[in-house]
mmJSON file of the N, C-alpha and C atoms, coordinates in Angstrom:
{"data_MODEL":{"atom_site":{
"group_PDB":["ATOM","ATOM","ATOM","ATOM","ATOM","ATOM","ATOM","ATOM","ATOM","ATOM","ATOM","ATOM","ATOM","ATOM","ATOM","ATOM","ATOM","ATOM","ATOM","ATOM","ATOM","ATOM","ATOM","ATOM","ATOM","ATOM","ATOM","ATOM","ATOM","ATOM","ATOM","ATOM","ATOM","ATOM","ATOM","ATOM","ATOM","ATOM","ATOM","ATOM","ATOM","ATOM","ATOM","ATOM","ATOM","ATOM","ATOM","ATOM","ATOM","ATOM","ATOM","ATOM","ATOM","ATOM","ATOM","ATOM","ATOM","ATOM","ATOM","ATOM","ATOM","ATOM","ATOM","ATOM","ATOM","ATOM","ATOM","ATOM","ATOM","ATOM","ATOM","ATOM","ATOM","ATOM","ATOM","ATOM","ATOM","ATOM","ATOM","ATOM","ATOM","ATOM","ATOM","ATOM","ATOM","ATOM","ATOM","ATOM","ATOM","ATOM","ATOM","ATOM","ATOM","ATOM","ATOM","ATOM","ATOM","ATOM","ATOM","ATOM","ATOM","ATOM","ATOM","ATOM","ATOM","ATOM","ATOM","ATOM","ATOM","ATOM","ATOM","ATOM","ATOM","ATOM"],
"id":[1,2,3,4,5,6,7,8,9,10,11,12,13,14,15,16,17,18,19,20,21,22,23,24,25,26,27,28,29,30,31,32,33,34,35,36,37,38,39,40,41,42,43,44,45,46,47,48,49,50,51,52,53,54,55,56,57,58,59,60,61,62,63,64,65,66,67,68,69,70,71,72,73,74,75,76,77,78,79,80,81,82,83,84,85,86,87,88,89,90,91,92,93,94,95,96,97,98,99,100,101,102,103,104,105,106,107,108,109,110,111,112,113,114],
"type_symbol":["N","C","C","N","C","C","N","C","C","N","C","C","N","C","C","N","C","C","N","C","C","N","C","C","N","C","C","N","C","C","N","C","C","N","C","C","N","C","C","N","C","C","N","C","C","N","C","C","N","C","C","N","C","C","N","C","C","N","C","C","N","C","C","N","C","C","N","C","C","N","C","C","N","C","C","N","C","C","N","C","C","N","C","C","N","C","C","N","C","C","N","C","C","N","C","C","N","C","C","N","C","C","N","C","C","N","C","C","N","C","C","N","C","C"],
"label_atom_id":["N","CA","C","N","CA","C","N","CA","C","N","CA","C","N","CA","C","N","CA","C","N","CA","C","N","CA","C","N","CA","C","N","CA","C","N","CA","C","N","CA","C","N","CA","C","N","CA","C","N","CA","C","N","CA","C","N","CA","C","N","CA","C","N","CA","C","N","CA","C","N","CA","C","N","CA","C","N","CA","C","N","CA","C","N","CA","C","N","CA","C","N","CA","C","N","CA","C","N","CA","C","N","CA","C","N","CA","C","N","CA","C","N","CA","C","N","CA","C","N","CA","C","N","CA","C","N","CA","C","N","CA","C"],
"label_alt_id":[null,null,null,null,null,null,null,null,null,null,null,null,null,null,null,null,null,null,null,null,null,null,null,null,null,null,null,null,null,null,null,null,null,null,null,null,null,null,null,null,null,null,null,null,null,null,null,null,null,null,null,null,null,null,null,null,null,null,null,null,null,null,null,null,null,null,null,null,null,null,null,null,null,null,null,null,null,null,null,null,null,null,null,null,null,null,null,null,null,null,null,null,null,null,null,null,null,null,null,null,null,null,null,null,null,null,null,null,null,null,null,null,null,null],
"label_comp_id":["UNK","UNK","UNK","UNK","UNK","UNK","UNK","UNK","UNK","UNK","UNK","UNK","UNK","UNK","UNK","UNK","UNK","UNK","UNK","UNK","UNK","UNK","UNK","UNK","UNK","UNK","UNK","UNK","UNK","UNK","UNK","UNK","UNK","UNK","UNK","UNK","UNK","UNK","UNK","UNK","UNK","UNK","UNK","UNK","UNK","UNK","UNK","UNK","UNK","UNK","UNK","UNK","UNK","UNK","UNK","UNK","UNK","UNK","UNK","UNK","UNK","UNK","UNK","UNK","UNK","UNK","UNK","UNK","UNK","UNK","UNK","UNK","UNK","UNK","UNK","UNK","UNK","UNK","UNK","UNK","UNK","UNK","UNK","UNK","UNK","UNK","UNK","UNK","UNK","UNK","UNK","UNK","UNK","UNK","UNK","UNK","UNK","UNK","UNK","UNK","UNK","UNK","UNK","UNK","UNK","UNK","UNK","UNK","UNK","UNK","UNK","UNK","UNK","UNK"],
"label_asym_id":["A","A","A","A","A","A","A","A","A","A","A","A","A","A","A","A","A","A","A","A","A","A","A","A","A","A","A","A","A","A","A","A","A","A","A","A","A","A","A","A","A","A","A","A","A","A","A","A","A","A","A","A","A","A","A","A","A","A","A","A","A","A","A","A","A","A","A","A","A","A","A","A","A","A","A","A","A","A","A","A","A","A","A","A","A","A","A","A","A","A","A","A","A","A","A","A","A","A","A","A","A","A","A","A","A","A","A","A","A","A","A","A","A","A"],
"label_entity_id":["1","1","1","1","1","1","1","1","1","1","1","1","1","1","1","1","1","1","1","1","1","1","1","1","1","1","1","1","1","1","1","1","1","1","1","1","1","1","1","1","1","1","1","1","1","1","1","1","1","1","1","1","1","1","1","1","1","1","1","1","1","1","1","1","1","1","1","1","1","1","1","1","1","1","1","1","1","1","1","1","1","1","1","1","1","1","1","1","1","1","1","1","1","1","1","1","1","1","1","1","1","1","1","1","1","1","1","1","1","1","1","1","1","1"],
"label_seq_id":[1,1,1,2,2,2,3,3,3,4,4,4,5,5,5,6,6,6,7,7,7,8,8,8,9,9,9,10,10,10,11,11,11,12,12,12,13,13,13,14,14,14,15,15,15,16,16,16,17,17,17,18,18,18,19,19,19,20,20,20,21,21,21,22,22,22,23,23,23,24,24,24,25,25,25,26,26,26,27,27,27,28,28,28,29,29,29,30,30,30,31,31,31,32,32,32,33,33,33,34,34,34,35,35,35,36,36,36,37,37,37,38,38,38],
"pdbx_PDB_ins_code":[null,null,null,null,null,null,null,null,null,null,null,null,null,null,null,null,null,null,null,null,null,null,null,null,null,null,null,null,null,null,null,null,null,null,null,null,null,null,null,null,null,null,null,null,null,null,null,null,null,null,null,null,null,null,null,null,null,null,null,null,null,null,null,null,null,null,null,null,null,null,null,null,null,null,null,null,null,null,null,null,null,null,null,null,null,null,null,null,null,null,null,null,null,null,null,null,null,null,null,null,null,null,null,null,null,null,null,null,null,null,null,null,null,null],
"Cartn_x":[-16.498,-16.213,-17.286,-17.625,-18.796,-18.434,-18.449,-17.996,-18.588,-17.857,-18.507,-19.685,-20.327,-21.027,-20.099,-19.021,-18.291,-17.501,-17.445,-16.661,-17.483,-18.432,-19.514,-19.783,-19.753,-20.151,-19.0,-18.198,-16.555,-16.674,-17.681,-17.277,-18.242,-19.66,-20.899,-20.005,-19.185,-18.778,-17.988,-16.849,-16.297,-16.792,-18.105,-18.921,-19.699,-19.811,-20.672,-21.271,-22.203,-23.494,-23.206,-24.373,-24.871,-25.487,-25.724,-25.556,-27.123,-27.904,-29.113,-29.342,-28.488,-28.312,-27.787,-26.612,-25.46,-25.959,-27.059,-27.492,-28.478,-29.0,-30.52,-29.929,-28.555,-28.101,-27.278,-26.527,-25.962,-26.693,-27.771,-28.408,-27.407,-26.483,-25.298,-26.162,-25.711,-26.46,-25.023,-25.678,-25.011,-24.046,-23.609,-22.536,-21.692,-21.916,-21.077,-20.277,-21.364,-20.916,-19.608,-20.127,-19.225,-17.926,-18.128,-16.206,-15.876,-16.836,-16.107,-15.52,-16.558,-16.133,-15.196,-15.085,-14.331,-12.885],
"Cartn_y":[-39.375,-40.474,-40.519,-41.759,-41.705,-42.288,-41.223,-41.893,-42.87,-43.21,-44.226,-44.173,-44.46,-44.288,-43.752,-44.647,-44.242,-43.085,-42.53,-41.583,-40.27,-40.176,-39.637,-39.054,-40.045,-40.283,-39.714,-40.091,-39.408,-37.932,-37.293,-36.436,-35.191,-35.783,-35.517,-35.268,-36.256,-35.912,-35.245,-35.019,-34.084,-32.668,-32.437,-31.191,-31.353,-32.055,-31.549,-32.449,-33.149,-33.61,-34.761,-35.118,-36.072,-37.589,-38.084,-39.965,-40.123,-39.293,-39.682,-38.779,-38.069,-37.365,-37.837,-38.526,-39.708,-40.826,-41.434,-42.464,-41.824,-41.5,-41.018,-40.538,-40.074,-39.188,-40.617,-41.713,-42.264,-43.823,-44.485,-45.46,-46.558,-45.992,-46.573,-47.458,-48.248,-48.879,-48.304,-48.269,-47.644,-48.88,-50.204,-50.68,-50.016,-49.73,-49.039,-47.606,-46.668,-45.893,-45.878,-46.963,-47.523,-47.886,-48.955,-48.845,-47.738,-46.885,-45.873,-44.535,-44.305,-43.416,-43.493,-45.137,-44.742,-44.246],
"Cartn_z":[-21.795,-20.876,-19.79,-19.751,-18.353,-17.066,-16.15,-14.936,-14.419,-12.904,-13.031,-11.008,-10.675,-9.992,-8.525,-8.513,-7.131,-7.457,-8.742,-8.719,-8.609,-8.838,-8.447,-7.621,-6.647,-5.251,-4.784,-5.129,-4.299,-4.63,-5.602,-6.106,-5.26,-5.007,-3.979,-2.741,-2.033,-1.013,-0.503,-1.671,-1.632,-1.266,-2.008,-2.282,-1.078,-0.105,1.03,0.841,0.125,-0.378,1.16,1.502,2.724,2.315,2.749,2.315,1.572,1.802,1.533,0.144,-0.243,-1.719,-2.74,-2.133,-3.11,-3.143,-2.641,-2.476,-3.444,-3.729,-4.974,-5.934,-5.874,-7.05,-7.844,-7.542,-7.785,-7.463,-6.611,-6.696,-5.781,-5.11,-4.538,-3.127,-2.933,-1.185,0.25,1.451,2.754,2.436,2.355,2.072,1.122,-0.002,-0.792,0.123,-0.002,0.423,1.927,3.033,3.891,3.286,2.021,1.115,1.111,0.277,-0.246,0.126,1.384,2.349,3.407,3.676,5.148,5.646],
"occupancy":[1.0,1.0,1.0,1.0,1.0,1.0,1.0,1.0,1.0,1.0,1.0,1.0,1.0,1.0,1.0,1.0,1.0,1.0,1.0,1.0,1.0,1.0,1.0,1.0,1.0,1.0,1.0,1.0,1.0,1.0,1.0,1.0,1.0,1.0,1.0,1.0,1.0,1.0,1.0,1.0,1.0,1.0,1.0,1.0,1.0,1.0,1.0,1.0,1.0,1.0,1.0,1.0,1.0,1.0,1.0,1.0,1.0,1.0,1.0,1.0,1.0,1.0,1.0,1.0,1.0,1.0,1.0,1.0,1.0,1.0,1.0,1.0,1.0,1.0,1.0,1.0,1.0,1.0,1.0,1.0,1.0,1.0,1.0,1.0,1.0,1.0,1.0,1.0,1.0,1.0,1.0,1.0,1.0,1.0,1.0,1.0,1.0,1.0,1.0,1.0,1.0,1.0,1.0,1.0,1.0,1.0,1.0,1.0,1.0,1.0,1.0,1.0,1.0,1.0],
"B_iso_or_equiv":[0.0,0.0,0.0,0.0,0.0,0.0,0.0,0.0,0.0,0.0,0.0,0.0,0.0,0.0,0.0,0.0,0.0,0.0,0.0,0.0,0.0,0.0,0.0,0.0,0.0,0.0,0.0,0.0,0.0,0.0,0.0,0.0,0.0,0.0,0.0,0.0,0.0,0.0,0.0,0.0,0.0,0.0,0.0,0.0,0.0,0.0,0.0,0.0,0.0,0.0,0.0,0.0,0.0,0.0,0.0,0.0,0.0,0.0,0.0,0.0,0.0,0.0,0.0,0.0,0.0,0.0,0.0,0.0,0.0,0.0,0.0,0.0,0.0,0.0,0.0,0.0,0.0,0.0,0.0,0.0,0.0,0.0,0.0,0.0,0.0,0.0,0.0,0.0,0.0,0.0,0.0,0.0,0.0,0.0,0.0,0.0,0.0,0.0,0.0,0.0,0.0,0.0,0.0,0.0,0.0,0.0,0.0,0.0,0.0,0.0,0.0,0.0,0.0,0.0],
"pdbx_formal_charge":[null,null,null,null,null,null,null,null,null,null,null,null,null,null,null,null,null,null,null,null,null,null,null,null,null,null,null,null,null,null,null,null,null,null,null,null,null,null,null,null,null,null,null,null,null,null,null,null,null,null,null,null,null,null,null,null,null,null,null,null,null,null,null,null,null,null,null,null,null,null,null,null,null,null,null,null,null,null,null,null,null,null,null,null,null,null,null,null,null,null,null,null,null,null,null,null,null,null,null,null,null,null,null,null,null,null,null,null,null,null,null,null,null,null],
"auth_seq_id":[1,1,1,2,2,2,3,3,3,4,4,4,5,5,5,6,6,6,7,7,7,8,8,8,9,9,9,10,10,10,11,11,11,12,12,12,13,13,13,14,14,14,15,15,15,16,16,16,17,17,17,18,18,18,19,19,19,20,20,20,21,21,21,22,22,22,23,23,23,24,24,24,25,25,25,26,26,26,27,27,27,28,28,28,29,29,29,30,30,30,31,31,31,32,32,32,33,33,33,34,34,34,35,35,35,36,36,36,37,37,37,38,38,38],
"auth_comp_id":["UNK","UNK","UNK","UNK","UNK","UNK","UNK","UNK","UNK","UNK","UNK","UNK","UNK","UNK","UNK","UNK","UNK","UNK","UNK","UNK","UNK","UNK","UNK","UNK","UNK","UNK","UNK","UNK","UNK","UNK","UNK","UNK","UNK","UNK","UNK","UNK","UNK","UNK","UNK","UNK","UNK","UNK","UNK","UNK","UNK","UNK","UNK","UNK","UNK","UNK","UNK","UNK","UNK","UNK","UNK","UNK","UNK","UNK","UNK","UNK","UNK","UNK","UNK","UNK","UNK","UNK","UNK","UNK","UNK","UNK","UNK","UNK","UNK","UNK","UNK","UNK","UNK","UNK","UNK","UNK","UNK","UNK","UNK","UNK","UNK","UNK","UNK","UNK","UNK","UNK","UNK","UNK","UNK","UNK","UNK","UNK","UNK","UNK","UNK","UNK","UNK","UNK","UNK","UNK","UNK","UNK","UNK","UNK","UNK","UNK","UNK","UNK","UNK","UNK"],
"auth_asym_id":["A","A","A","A","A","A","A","A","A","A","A","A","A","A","A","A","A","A","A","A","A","A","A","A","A","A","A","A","A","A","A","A","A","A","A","A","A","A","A","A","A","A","A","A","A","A","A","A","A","A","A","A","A","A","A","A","A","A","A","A","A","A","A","A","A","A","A","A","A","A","A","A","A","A","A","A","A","A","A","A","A","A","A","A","A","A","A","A","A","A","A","A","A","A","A","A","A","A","A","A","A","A","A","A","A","A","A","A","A","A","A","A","A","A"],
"auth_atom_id":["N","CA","C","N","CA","C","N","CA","C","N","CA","C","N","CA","C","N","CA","C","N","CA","C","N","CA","C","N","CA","C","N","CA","C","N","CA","C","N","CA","C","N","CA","C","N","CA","C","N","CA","C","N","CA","C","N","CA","C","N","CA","C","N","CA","C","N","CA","C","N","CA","C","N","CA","C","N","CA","C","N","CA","C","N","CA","C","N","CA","C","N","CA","C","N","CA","C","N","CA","C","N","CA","C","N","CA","C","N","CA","C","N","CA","C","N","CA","C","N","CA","C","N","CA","C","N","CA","C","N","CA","C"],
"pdbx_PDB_model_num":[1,1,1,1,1,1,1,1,1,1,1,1,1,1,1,1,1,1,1,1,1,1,1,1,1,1,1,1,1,1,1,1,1,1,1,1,1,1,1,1,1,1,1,1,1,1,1,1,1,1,1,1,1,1,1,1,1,1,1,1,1,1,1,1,1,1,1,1,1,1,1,1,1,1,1,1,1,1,1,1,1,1,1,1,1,1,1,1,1,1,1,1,1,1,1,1,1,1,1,1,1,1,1,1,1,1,1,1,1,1,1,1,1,1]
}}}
């Protein structure tokens, strides 16, 4: 099964990872991450 980019990302942040890692690791934009984090 392939995740899918925000889950990813949910998954980076969980782990510590910082906006400028999930953003290169996943190709996500600071809007996204703003949904998805706040």
């Amino acid at each position: 099964r392939q995740e899918t980019k925000f889950e990813i990302a949910k998954e980076l942040f969980a782990d510590g990872a910082d906006r400028t890692k999930i953003k290169r690791y996943t190709g996500l934009s600071d809007a996204d991450l703003d949904t998805l984090l706040h």
